[in-house]
N, C-alpha and C positions, 0 to 999 in steps of 0.2 A: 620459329626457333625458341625453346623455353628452356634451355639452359640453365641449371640452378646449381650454385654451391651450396651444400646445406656441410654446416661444421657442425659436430657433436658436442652438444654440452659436456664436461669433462668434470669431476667431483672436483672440490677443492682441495687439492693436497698441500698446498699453505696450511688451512685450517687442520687439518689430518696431523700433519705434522708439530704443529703447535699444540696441539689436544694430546700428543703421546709427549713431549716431549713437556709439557707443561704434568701429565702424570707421571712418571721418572722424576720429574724434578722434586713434587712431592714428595715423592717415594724415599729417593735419597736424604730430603730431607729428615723425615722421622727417622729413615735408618740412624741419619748421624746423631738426633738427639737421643733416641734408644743408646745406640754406642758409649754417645756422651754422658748418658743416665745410668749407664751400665758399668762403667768405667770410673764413674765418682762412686757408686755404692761397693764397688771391689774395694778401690783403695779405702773405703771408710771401713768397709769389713774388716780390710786387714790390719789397717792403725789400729781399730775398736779389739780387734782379737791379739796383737802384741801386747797392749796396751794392758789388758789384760792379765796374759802370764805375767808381763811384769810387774804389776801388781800382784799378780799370783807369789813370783820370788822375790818382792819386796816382804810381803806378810811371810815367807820364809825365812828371810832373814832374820826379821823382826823377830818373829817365832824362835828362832834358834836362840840369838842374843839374851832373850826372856830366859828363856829355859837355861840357858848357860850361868845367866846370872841368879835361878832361881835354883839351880842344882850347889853352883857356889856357894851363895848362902846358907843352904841348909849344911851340903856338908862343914863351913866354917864354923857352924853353930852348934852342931852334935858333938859334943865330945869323944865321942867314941870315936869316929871316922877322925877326924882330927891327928890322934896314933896311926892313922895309918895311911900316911898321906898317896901311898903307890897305887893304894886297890881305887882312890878319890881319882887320882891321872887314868888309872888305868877302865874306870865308868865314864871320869867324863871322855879321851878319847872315843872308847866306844860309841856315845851318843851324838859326839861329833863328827866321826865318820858317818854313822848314820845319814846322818843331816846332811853333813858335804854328802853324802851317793845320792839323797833326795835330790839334792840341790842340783847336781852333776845331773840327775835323771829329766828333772824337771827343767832345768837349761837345756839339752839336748833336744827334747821336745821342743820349747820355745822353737828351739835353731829349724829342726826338722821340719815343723808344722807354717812357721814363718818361710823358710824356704820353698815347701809346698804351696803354698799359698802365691808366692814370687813367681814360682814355676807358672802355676796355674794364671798368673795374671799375661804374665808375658805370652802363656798358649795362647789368652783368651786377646790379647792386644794383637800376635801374630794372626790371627783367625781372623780379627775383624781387617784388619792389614791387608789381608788377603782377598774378604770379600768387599774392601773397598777399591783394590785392583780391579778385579773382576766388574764391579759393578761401573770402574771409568770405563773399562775394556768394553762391556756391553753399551756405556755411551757412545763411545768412540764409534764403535762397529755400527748406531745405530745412526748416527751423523755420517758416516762414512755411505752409509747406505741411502740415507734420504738424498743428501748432496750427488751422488752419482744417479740417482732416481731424479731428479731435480734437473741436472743437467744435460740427463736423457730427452727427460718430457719439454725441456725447453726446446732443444734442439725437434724436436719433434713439433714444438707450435710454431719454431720458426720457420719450420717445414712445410706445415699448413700453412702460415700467413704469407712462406713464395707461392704456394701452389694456387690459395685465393687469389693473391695479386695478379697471378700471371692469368688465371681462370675470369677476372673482371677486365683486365685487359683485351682478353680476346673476347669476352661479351663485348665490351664496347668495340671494338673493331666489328664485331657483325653487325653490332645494333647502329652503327655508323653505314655502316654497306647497304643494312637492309632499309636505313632512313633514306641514303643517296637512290637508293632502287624503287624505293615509293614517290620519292618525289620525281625522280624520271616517269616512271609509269602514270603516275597521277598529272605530271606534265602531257604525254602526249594522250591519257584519257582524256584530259579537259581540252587540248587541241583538234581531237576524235570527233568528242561531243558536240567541239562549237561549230566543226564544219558540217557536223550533220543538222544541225540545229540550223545554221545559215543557205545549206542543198533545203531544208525542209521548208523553211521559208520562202523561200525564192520559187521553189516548186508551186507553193501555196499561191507566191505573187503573181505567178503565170498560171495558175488554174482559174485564179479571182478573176484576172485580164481576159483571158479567153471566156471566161463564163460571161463577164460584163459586155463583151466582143459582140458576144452571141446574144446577150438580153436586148444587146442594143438594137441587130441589123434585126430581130425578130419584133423587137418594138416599131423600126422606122418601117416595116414591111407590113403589118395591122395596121401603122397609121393611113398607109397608103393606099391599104386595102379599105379601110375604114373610109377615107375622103371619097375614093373611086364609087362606093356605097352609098357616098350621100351625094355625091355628084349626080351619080344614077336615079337617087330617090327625086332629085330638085328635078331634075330633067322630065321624070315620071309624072309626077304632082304639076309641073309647064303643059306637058303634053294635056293630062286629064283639064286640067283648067281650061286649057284651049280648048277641046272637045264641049266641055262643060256651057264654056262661052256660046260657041257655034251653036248647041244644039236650043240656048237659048233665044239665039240671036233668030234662029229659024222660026223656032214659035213665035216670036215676038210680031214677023215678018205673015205670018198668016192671021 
């Protein structure tokens, strides 16, 4: 039984997550100092451009005052004009009007161009306003997204880590089984062995026995045969000796 869980390495989506959410953060960052950098050169535009006309219709003023006081004087000094003080009211209003419609023209603009300007900041303030909504919006959505991916894939490791657990479990319950079955089995082979081993033996000890059985009564039956040989020989070697005797014994006698 070779049973194997193999789990799938899996990317880091901690890291993933941190690596976009660490570029967004950047992101936003420069957006807001841009905004921030964009938003103090507006207002300084628009103080530097008020600032401006109003300098423009202070030197109007001034301008006027000059001329008012420089038209006064000549006509106080001309005698001629002098006689005739209506046509002197009736030049300086005229150049007075003048002035005031410049003045009027040129304040109008101030208001108009200043207002434009106001207009155009508050577009430019609404704009950014908006795409700094949008841009929490796409945070949101984008946390919103990873946290539901997050507690998907968790839910999915806690998933593997029952189905591991329950998957080592029942390895060890076989690998328990299949230990109790070895050692059973390994028990009654060494019980197998040892009686074949103790029949082989013992077969052996009765073969030794019977062989030695058989060396022996085959030894005690050569010996017997052997003594009966020599008994035979001495008897043999008596006999001739006797003959030997006698036929000496006869010579001896003649």
């Amino acid at each position: 039984m070779r049973n194997k869980t193999i789990i799938p390495q899996r990317p880091k989506y901690s890291q993933l997550f941190l690596i976009i959410l660490s570029i967004y953060t950047a992101i936003f960052i420069v957006y807001q100092i841009f905004a921030i950098c964009s938003l103090n050169s507006s207002q300084d535009k628009i103080k530097n451009y008020y600032l401006d006309h109003i300098e423009k219709v202070d030197s109007l003023y001034y301008n006027l005052g000059i001329n008012n006081k420089a038209i006064l004087s000549t006509y106080m000094q001309d005698s001629i004009y002098n006689k005739d003080m209506e046509l002197l009211y009736m030049e300086y209003e005229k150049v007075l009007k003048e002035d005031s419609l410049r003045l009027y023209n040129e304040r109008s603009l101030v208001e108009m161009q200043t207002k434009s300007m106001i207009d155009l900041h508050l577009d430019k303030v609404e704009h950014e306003y908006s795409n700094l909504t949008i841009w929490a919006a796409i945070l949101t959505i984008l946390f919103l997204v990873f946290s539901f991916y997050s507690i998907y894939k968790m839910d999915e490791l806690i998933q593997q880590g029952n189905d591991g657990v329950k998957d080592i479990r029942r390895l060890k319950k076989d690998s328990e089984r299949l230990i109790g079955n070895l050692e059973t089995t390994s028990k009654l082979e060494i019980n197998k062995t040892r009686s074949q081993i103790d029949n082989f033996i013992k077969e052996q000890q009765d073969r030794m026995i019977q062989t030695l059985s058989y060396f022996e009564g085959e030894s005690t039956n050569k010996l017997s045969e052997i003594n009966k040989c020599f008994v035979d020989a001495c008897n043999i070697m008596e006999q001739i000796k006797h003959v030997k005797d006698t036929i000496e014994n006869n010579q001896s006698k003649k």
